[in-house]
N, C-alpha and C positions, 0 to 999 in steps of 0.2 A: 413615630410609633409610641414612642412615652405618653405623648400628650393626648394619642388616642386613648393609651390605656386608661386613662384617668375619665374619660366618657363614659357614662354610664349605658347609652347607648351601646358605644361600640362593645364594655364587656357581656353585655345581652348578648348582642349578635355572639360573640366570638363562644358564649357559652351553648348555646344553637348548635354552633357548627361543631364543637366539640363535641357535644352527647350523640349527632348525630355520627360524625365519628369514632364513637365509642362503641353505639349499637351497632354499625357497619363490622368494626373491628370483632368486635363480641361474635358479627354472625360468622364472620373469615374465620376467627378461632375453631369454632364447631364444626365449621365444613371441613376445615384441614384435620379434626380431630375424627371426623368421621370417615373423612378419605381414608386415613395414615388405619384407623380399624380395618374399615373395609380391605386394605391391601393386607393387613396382617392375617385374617379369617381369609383371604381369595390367597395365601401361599397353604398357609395350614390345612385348609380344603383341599386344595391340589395334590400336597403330600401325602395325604390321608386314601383322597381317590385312588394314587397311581399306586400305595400301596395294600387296597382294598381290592383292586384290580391282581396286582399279582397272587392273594391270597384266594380268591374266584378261581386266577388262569389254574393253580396248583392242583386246587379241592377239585377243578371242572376235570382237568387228567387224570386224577387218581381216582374221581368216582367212575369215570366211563372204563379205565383199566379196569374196576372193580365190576363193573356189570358186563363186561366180555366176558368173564368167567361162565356168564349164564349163558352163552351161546352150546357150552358143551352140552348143557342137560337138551338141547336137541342133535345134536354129534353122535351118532351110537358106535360110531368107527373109534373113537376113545376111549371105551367102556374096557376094562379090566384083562377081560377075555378076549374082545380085541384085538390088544393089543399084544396080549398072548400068545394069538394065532398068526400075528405082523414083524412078530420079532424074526423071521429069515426072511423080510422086507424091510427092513428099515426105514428106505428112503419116502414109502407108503405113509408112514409115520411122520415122519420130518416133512411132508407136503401138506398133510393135515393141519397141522402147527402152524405151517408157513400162511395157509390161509387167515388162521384168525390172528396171525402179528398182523397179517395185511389190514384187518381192521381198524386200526388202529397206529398213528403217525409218528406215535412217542416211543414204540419199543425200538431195543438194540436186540432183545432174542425173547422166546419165549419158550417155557418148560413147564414139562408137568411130574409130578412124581405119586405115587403110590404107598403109602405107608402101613401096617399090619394086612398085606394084600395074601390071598390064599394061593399067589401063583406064586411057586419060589422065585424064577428066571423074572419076575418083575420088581423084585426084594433090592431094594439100598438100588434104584437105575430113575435116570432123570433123564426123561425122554424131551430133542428139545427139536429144534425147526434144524438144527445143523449135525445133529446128533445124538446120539446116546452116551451117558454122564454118571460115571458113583457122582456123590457130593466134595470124593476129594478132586478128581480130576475137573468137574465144573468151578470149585473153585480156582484152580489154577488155571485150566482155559479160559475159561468163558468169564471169569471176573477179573484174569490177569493176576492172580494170588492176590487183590485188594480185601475181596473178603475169603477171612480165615475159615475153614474147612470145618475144625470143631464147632463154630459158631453156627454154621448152615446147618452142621448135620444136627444141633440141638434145636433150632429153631423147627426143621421138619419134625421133627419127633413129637414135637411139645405145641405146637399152632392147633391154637383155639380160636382167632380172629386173626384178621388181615395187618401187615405189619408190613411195614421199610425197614431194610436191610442197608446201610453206607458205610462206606470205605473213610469216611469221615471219622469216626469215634476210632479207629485205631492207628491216626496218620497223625504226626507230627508237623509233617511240610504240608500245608493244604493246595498242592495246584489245582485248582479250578476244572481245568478241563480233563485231568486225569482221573475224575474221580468215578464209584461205581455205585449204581443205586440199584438194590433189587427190593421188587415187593412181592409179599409173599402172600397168595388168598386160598383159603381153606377153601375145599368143594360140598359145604353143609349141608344138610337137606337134600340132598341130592342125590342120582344113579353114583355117584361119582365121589360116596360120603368120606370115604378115605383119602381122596387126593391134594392135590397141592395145588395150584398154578403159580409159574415161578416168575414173572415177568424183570428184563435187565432193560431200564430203561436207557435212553437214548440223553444220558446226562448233559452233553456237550451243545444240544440243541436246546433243551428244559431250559439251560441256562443262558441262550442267547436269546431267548423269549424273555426270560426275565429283564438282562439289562438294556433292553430296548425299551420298559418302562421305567428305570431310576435313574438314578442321575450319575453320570460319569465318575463324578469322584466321592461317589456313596457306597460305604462295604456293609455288606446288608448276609445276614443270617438266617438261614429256616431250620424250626424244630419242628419235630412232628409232636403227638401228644405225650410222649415216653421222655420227653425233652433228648430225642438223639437228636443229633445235626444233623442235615439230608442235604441241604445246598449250602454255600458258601461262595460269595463275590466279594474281593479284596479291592476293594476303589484307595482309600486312603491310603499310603506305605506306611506312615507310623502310626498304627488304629492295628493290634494284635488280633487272631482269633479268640486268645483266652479271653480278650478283654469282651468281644459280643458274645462270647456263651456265658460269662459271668453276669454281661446284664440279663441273658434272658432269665438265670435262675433271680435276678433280683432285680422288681420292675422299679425302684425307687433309688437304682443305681446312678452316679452321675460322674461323667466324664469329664475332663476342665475341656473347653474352647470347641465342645459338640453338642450337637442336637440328639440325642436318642429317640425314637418312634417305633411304637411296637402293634401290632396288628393282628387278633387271631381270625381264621377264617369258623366259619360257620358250621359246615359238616365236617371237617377232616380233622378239625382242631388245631391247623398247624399255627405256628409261633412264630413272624415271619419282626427281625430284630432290624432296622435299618440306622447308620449310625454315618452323618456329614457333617463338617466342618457349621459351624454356629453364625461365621463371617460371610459365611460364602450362601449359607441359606436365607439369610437378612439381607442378603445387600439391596434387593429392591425395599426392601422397607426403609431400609436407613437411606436409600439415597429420596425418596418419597418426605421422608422426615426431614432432609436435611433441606429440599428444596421448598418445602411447606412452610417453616422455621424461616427459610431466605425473606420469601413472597410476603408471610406477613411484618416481618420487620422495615422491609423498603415502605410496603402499604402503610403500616404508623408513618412511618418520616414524613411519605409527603402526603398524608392526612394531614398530619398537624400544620406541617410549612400551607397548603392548599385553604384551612381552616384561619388563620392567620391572614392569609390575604383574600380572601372570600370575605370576612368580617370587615376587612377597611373595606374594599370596594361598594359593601353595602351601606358603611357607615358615611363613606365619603360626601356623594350626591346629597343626603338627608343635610348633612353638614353644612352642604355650601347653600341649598337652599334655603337653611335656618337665618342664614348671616345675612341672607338676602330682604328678610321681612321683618320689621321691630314685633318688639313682645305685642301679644294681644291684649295681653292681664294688665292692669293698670298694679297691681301689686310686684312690684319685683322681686320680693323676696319668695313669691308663690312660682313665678316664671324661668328664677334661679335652680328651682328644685328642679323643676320636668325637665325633660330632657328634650333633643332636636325635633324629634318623633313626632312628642305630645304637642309640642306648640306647631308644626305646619299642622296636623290633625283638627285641634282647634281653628287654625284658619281657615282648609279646606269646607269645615261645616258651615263657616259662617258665612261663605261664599255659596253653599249649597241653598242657603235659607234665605240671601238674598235676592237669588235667579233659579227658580223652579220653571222650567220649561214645561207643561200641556200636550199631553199625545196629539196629535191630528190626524192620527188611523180611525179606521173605517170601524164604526161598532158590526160584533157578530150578528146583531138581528138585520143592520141595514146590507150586509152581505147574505144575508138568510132574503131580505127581501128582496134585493137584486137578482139572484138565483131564479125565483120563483117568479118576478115579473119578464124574464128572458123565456123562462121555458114556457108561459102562459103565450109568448109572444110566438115562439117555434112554433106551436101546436093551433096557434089560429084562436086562441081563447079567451083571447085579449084584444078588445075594439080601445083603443087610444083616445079617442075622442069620447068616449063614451064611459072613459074609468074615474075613479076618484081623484079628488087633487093630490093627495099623496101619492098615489102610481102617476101622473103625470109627470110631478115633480121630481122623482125617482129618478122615472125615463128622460125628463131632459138634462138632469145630471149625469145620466150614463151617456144618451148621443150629441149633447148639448146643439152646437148648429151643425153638424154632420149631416149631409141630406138623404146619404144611403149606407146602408148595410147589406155585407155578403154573408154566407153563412160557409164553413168548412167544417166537413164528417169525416172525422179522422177513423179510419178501422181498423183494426189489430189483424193482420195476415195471421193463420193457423193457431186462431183463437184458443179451437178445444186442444189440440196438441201442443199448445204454450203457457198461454196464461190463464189458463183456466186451472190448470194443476194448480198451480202458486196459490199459497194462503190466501185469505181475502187481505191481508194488511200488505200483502206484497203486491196486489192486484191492484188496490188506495195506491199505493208508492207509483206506479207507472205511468198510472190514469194522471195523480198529480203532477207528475212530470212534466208531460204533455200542455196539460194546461200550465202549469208556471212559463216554459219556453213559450208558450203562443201568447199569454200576457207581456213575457219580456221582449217580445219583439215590435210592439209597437212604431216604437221611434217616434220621427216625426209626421208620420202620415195619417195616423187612429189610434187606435183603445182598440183593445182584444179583452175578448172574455171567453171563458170556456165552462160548458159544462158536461155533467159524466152520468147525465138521465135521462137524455133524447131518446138514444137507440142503443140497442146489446150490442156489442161487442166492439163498444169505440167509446169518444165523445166527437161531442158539438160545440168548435169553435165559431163564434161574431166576431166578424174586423165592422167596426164604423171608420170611413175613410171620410176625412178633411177633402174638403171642393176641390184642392188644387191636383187632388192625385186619386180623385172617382176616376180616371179616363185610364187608369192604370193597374186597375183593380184586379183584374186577370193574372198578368205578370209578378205582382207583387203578392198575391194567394199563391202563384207558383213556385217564387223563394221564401215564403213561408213554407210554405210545406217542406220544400226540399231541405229546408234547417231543421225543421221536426224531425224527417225523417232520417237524416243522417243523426241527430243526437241520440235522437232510440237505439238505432241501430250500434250506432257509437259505445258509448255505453250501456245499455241493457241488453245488448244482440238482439232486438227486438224488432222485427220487421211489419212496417205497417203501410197502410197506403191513405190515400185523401181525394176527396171529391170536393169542387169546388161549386159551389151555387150563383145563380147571377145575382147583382145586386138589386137592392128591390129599399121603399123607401122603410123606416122602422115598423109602422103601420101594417107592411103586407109582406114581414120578415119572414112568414108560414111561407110565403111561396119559393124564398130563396132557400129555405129546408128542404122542403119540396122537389125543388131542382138539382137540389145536391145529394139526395137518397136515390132518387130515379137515377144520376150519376153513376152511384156504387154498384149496379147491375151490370154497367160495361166493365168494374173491376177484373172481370172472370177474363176477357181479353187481352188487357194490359196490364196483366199479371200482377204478381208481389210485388210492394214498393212501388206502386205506381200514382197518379197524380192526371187528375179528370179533370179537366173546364172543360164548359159548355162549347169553347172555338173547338176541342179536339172533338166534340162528338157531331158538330157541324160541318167537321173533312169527313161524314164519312162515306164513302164510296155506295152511289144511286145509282148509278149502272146497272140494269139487270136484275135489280132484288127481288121481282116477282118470281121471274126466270131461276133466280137461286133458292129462293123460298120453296119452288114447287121439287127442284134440283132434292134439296133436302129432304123433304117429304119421301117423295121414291124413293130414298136410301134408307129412310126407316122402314117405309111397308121389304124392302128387298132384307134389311136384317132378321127381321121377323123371320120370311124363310131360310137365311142363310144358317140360323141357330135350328132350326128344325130339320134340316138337309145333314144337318152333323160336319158343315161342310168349316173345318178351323180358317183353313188360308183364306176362304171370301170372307167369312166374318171379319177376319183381323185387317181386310184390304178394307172393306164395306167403314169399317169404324175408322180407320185414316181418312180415310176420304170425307163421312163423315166433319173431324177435326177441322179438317183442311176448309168446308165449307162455313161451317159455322165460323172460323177465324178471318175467313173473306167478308162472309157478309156483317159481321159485327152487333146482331140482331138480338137486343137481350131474350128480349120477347118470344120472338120465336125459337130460340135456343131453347129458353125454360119451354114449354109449349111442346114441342119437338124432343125435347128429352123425357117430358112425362107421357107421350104418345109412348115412348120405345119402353119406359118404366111396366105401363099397362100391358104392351103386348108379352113381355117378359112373365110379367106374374102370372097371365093365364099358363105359362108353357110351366112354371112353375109348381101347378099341380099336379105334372104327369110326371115330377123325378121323385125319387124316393124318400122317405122322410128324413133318411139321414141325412140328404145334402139340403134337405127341406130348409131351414133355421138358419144357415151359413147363406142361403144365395137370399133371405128374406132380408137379413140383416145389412148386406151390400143395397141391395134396391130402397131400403129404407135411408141409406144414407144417400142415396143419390136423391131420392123424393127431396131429402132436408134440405137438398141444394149446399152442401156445405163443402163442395170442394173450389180450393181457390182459383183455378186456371179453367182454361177448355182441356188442356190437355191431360190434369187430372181427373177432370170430370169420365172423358172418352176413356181413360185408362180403367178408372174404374168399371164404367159401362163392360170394357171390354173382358176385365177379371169375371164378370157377373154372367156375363151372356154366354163365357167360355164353361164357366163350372152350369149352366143349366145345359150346353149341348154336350156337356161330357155325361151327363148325369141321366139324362134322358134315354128310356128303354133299361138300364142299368136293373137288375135282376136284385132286390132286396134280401131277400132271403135268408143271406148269408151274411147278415149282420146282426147276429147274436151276443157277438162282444161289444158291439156299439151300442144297441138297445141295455145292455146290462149296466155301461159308464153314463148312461143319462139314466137311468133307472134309481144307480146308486147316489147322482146328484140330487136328482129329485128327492131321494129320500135323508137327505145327509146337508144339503147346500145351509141349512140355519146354525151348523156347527162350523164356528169361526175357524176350526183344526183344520177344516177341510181343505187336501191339498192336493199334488201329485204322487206324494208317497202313499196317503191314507189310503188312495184309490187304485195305485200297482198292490199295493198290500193284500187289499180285500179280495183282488180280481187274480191274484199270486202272478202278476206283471213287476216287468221293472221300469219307473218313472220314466226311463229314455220313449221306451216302445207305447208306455200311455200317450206320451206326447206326438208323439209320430204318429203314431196312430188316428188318434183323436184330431188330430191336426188333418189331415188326408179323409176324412169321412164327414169332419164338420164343415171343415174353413177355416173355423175359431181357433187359437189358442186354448187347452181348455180351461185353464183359469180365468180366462178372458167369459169364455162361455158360461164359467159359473158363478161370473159378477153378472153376468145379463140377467142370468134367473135369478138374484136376489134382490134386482134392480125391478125387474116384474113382478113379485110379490111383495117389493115394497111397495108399487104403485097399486094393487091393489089394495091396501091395509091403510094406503091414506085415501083413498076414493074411499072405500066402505066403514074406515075403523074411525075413532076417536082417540087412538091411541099417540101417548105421548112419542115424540122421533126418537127420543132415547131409545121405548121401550120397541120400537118397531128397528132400529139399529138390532139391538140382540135378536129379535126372534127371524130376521132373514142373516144375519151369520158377519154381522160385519164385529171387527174387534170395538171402534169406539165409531162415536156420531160424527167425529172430523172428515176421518176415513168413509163413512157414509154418505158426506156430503160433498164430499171435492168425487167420487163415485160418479153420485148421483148427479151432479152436476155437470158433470164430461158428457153422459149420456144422454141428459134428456134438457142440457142447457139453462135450468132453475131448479133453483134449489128444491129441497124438499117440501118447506112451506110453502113458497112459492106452489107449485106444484099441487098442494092439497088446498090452497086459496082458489084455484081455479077449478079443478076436478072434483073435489070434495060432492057427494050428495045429498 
């Protein structure tokens, strides 16, 4: 260790390792000092809450005591006279009373009294729910002589405002659950301007609501505004009462080895004193502290031990590989100074300068023109014989003495429902995928190449097969593909299928394209993820195809009538059997053929249903025209969704869609505002979003949000057929929020993009 320290070297590194040790340590310090805050504001918040809470619970009972008084000013059975006339009843009296203690959960009694009253026999009498009271006998009954007689009867006499009355301010021994609370509310403003109401609350419960929010061994104090005492809870045994009414008169009071906390509430003013043990209220901080204090002092030790040998380990190797090569410098005294570092540094340059290796990767334009002489070659546009010697020369660098090429259409199963969503840069990402695995799978047999411009919704891989394994070409396009298609699926969940093409020589590549697109129209029978050579479509079953072809046919003209007969059970038999046929005969041809027959006779019946299921069964037949379902038996299913809402629809009495015409009404006139949604339109229509939806859904077909991307997807296509206008600016004015959002839209429904789109249609 000595002799490293003496390295100049190794003190670099080890000063490295240090700083960064230091900054680590520096940031541990911070966090532990922001923890150890943070724990100290998350007690003192807690404290504050639980007694912010008690000061709410207090002010919430003694306002609502305070507004049951107003229930008398509709009471007329209380009124003066009254009570006058109920005095050889009593019990009449004491029932009335009883009811409005009943309102309320806090009283132990309540009483009303009368003061300068013109009835004598009402004079110095406190009428209560258990009886009639002077002020001396109430106190001794009904407060158990806690409060003194002269004090009540001066409080009656002299109440001008609402006021607590406790047994507190003249008790020496304060027991808790002995004590008695009365409050007292003038009847002001009122039929009732002389009275009293005398409420005894139910102190013994007041106060077990309290200490179910403090803390067990907290003696905690309430004043009201007059600083009398009114509660009183003894947590601590040596913690006096003198000592918490002496802090309340003085907030700047300090106890040794306690926390004081003091809380006024809001409306009732009270003065609520809580006073715990200092040790016992810190102990999560100080234990937080202490293990914070722990964690960084272990983390110094083996920082620095960890820094220390992290510095030899690096210095080590440099070391020994120094000792391994003489100085470079013919100067010793220059190669003395550097350090281990600098001299291998020096040698690895010189080493660099002596052996530069030459990329032998492929330049970008000779990939640009490989590209372009393959897909000239797909589309038939390219005579071989007949091109320049640079495309010859190209092409025998690409098939060199290869004598045949096949061609493979790879296509993305539920394009628009998959990958069409996706960004276009994630769309690049998938497409490259595909093509890197079909390039890395060559081996020893060919060269693959791919590209992603042939056809929508796939690409176009070339295998050129080596002579010894042309007789094999089939088989080997079939485990090609099936490792495509497990790696998509593998990692992108991406399910796709492939058609294989026959082999054909470079020259008449157009045809092996050719064969392999005609291919992808049996996809629809051999489903998702499935994998065409020409041997599978060479089994397929000759027996009888005229006999099923004509089979077919009658099942179309017989649907025809079964959707106008209303009749559901033939239709949904007619369309199985249908399925069942077409997946016998295997027929692209006459599938497509056969299914735009049943398209056509569908749309005529589709004039006679109403216009609100109008738009809903168009939109279905339009997608079955597009041919874009992937199976037969999605195709049929849908037929069969289409065929069922025109025989349900047909005859259907219009009349009575006044609120349907009003929700296309208000789209038409609203759909350019990007706000437009389900609320806007229960709002206008004074609906609630659930019943728009249902609704809307059960009259159209559509989703309606669904439906009211279609119309701004049809008034965008008109604005690029007739307008000149920028797509940003046609973005805003059919309602979409930005041009992204308009395009990945635009492009689920009409399969190109916007330009695209206005390159073609434009006038």
């Amino acid at each position: 260790m000595r002799k490293a320290l003496q390295s100049k070297l190794y003190r670099k590194f080890l000063l490295r390792h240090l700083l960064i040790l230091a900054v680590t340590g520096l940031l541990l310090l911070c966090t532990n000092i922001i923890s150890l805050s943070n724990t100290y504001h998350r007690l003192t918040e807690s404290t504050h809450r639980s007694m912010a809470h008690m000061t709410d619970l207090l002010d919430t009972r003694i306002v609502d005591l305070q507004k049951l008084t107003l229930t008398l000013s509709r009471d007329t059975k209380l009124l003066p006279y009254q009570l006058q006339e109920q005095l050889q009843y009593p019990y009449e009296i004491a029932n009335e009373l009883v009811k409005l203690k009943a309102l309320s959960a806090d009283l132990d009694s309540i009483g009303l009294f009368y003061r300068n009253t013109a009835y004598p026999s009402l004079k110095n009498m406190i009428f209560t729910d258990t009886g009639i009271y002077t002020p001396e006998s109430y106190s001794r009954l009904v407060s158990e002589g806690r409060i003194a007689s002269e004090v009540l009867s001066q409080q009656l006499e002299q109440l001008r405002a609402p006021m607590l009355i406790s047994s507190l301010t003249n008790e020496d021994q304060h027991n808790a659950k002995e004590q008695v609370l009365l409050l007292l509310v003038p009847l002001d403003n009122t039929p009732y301007s002389s009275g009293i109401m005398i409420y005894k609350l139910n102190y013994a419960a007041l106060l077990s609501n309290f200490q179910t929010t403090i803390d067990s061994g907290s003696s905690l104090m309430v004043f009201d505004q007059h600083q009398t005492p009114i509660f009183y809870i003894k947590g601590n045994a040596d913690l006096g009462w003198d000592q918490l009414a002496l802090a309340a008169q003085h907030a700047n009071l300090r106890i040794p080895g306690y926390l004081l906390l003091q809380e006024t509430s809001e409306k009732q003013k009270f003065l609520v004193v809580n006073a715990m043990r200092r040790h016992v209220y810190f102990h999560e901080y100080y234990s937080a502290l202490t293990v914070s204090v722990s964690i960084f002092l272990v983390s110094l030790t083996l920082g620095l031990m960890l820094c220390f040998r992290a510095a030899r380990k690096s210095y080590q190797p440099i070391q020994e590989l120094s000792s391994r090569f003489p100085a470079l410098s013919s100067d010793k005294a220059l190669a003395g100074e550097s350090n281990e570092l600098e001299q291998l540094t020096q040698y690895i340059e010189q080493m660099r300068d002596e052996s530069i290796h030459l990329s032998n990767k492929m330049h970008n334009q000779e990939v640009l023109t490989r590209n372009q002489l393959l897909l000239a070659l797909l589309m038939g546009k390219l005579n071989v014989d007949n091109t320049t010697q640079n495309n010859r020369s190209t092409l025998q660098k690409l098939f060199g003495s290869r004598p045949t090429s096949s061609v493979l259409v790879i296509i993305f199963d539920d394009y628009n429902a998959k990958l069409s969503k996706e960004p276009l840069s994630e769309q690049w990402l998938m497409k490259y995928a595909i093509c890197n695995v079909l390039e890395n799978l060559s081996g020893e047999h060919g060269v693959n190449y791919a590209l992603d411009l042939a056809i929508d919704n796939g690409i176009v891989g070339i295998v050129s097969w080596n002579k010894e394994f042309a007789d094999q070409w089939e088989a080997r396009s079939r485990a090609f593909a099936e490792q495509i298609v497990a790696f998509m699926q593998r990692h992108f969940s991406l399910s796709i299928s492939c058609t294989v093409g026959e082999p054909q020589p470079s020259n008449d590549l157009h045809q092996s394209f050719s064969s392999a697109t005609a291919l992808a129209e049996y996809r629809i029978f051999a489903g998702k993820q499935s994998i065409i050579t020409p041997a599978d479509l060479s089994q397929q079953k000759m027996a009888n195809t005229d006999t099923d072809k004509r089979h077919i046919s009658d099942l179309a003209e017989a649907l025809h009538v079964a959707v106008r007969s209303k009749n559901a059970e033939k239709l949904e038999a007619l369309i199985e059997e249908l399925e069942v046929q077409f997946t016998k005969l295997e027929d692209a041809q006459t599938f497509r053929l056969t299914l735009q027959k049943i398209i056509f006779t569908l749309n005529e019946l589709v004039n006679n249903i109403p216009l609100s299921h109008r738009e809903a069964i168009k939109y279905k037949l339009d997608a079955l025209t597009e041919y874009q379902s992937n199976t037969v038996a999605e195709a049929c299913a849908t037929l069969l969704d289409a065929a069922s809402s025109i025989q349900e629809s047909l005859g259907e009495d219009a009349t009575n869609n006044r609120l349907y015409h009003a929700m296309l009404e208000y789209v038409g006139e609203n759909y350019m505002d990007y706000n437009l949604s389900l609320s806007t339109v229960a709002e206008a229509l004074s609906l609630t979003p659930s019943y728009v939806t249902r609704y809307f859904k059960t009259k159209n077909g559509l989703p309606f949000m669904q439906y009211v991307s279609k119309i701004r997807i049809e008034k965008a296509k008109e604005l690029l057929e007739s307008s000149q206008l920028a797509i940003k600016d046609i973005t805003a004015q059919v309602g979409f929020v930005d041009e992204n959002n308009f395009s990945r839209a635009f492009r689920k429904r009409e399969g190109v993009s916007p330009s695209q789109y206005r390159s073609v249609h434009s006038r």
